[in-house]
C-alpha positions in Angstrom: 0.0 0.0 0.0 2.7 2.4 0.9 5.0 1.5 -2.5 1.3 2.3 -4.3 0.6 5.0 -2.5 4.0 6.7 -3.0 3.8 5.9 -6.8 0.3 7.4 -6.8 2.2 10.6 -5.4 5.3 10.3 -7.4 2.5 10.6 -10.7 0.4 13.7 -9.6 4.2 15.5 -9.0 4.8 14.7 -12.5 1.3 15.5 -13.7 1.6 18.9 -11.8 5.9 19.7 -13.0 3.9 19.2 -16.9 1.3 21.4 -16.4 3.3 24.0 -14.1 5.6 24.0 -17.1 3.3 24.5 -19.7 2.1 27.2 -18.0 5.5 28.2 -17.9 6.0 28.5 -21.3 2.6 29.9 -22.3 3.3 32.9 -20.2 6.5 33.3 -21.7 5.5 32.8 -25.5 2.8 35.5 -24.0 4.6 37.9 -22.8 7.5 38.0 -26.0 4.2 38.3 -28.2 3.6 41.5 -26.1 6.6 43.2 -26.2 7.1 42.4 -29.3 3.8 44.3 -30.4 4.7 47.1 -28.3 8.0 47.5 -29.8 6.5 47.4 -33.0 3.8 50.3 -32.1 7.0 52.2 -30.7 9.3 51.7 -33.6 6.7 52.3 -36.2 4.8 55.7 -34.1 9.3 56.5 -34.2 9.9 56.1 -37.6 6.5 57.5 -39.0 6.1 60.3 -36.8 2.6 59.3 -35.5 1.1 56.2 -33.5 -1.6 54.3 -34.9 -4.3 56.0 -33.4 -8.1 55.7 -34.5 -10.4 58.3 -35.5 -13.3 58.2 -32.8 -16.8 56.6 -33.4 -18.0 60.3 -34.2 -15.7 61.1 -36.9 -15.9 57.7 -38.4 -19.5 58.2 -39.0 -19.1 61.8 -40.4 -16.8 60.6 -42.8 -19.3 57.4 -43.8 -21.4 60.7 -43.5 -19.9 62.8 -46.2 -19.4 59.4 -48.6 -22.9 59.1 -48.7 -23.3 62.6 -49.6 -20.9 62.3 -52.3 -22.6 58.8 -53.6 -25.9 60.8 -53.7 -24.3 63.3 -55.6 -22.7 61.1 -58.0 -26.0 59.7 -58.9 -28.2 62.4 -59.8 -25.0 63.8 -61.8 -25.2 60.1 -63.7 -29.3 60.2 -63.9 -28.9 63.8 -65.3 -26.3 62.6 -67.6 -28.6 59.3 -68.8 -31.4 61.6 -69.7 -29.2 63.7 -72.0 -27.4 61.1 -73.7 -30.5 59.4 -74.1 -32.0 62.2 -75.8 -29.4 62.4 -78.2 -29.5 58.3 -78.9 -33.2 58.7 -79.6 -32.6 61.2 -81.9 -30.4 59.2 -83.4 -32.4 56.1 -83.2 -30.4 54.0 -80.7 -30.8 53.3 -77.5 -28.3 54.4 -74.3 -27.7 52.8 -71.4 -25.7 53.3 -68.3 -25.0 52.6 -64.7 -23.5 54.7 -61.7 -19.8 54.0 -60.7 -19.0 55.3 -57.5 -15.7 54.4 -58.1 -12.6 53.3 -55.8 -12.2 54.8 -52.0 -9.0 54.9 -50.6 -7.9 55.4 -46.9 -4.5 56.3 -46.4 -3.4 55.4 -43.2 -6.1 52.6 -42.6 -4.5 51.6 -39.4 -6.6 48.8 -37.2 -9.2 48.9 -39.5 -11.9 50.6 -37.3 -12.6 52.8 -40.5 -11.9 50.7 -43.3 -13.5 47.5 -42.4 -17.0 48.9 -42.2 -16.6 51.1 -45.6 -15.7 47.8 -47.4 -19.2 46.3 -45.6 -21.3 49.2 -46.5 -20.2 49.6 -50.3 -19.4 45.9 -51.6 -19.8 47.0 -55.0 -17.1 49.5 -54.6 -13.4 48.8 -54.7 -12.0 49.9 -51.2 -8.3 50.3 -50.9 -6.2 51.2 -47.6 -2.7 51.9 -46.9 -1.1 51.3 -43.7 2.7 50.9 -42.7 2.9 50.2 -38.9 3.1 46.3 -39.2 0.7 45.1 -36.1 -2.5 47.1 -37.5 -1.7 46.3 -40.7 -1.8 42.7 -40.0 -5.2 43.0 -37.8 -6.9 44.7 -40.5 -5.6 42.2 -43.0 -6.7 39.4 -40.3 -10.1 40.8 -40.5 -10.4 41.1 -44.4 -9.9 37.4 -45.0 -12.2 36.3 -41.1 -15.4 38.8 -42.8 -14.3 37.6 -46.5 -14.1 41.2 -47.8 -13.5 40.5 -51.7 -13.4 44.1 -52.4 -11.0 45.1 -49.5 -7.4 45.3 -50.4 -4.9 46.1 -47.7 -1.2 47.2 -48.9 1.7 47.9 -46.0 3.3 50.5 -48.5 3.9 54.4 -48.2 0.6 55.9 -49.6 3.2 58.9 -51.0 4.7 56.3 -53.3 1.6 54.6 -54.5 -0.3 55.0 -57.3 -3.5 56.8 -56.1 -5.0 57.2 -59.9 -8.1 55.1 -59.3 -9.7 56.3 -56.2 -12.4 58.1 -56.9 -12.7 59.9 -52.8 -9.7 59.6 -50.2 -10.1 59.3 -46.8 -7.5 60.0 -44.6 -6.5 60.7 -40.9 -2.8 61.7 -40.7 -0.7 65.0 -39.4 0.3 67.9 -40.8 3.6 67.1 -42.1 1.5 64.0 -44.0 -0.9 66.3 -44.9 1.6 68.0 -46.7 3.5 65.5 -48.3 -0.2 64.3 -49.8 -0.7 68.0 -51.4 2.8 67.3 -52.9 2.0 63.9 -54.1 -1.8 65.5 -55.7 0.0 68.3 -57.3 2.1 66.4 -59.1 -0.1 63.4 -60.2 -2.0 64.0 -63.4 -5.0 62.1 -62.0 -6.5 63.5 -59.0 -9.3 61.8 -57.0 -12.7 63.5 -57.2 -12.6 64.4 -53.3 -10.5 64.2 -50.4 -12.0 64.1 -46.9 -9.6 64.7 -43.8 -10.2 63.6 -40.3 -8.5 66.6 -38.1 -5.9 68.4 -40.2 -6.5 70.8 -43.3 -4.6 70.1 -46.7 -2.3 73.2 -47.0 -3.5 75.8 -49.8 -7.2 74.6 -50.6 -10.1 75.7 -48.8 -12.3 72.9 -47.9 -15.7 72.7 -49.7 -17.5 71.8 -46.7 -16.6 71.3 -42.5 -18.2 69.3 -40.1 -17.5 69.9 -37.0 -17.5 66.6 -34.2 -18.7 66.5 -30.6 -16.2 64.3 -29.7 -13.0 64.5 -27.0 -10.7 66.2 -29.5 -14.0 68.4 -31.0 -12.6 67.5 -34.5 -13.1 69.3 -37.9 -13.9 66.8 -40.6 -12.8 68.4 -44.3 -13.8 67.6 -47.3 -12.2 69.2 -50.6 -13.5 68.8 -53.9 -10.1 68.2 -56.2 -11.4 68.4 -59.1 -12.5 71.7 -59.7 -15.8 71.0 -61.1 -19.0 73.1 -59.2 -21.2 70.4 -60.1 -18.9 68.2 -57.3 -19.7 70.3 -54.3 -21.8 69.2 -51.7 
């Protein structure tokens, strides 16, 4: 009885070493996974100037604001356009027919998602593009894409500045003003423009914004958007 009780004991000591070292090791796999994503944040908010930092819930919904706005606008423009065009094909004896394209929307600096994620959901028809270079957001919001199955999204860990922005129809961004300007630089000197930009916080230098909402949030921010293309017909 004593050699089984002894063995008995001599098992659970084992049982308990295996799971006090598992334990072990899961706290330590743990706790490299967090440094490691905090060095990440601190290298990237170093080298880029700015943390990752989310708009709030107010300003995200201006902004899904505005696009609507713009999406509205964009489709009386194409009804008006329809009823011309098919004046002049009856006339002529054929028929015309067209459909709306809202085009591509960009975010530049799409960080965890919280912004990009839900424009992808609300306009599946619509090619939605971000940009993001801090590697741990870029990763969650690429995580997400494929989880939701977001065919339309497209996540790229490039610099925005040397990308080629020709196909977005409105920008979104959330950035500082030293971004801010580097973007101006970028839109001067790229033939193709987008048909708007909208700005979470900070103004493009040398345009006047077409129209500003101002947010009742913590940081009371102004939410700009700029018509780029000079056309009056694109102002909300």
């Amino acid at each position: 009885m004593l050699i089984l009780a002894a063995h008995r004991s001599l098992e659970t000591a084992s049982i308990h070493n295996k799971r006090d070292i598992a334990l072990s090791v899961l706290e330590t796999v743990v706790f490299f996974v967090i440094v490691f994503i905090g060095a990440s944040i601190v290298w990237s908010t170093l080298s880029l100037g700015i943390s990752p930092m989310p708009s709030s819930k107010k300003a995200r919904l201006a902004m899904l604001q505005l696009i609507g706005e713009i999406e509205r606008q964009s489709e009386r423009e194409t009804e008006v356009k329809i009823e011309k065009e098919t004046e002049i094909e009856t006339e002529r004896g054929t028929g015309a027919e067209q459909q709306a394209d809202g085009g591509a929307i960009f975010e530049l600096g799409s960080g965890w998602g919280n912004l990009l994620i839900p424009l992808a959901k609300k306009y599946p028809e619509r090619e939605v593009v971000g940009y993001e270079l801090s590697l741990i957001p870029w990763l969650t919001s690429s995580l997400l894409k494929k989880i939701l199955g977001l065919k339309n999204l497209q996540v790229h860990r490039q610099n925005f500045l040397r990308a080629d922005l020709s196909r977005a129809s409105v920008i979104l961004c959330y950035l500082f003003p030293a971004g801010m300007q580097g973007l101006e630089n970028k839109l001067k000197a790229d033939s193709d423009k987008p048909d708007y930009l909208i700005s979470n916080n900070f103004a493009l230098p040398s345009h006047t914004p077409d129209k500003t909402l101002q947010i009742d949030d913590f940081y009371r921010s102004p939410i700009y958007l700029y018509a780029l293309n000079d056309k009056p017909e694109n102002c909300i």
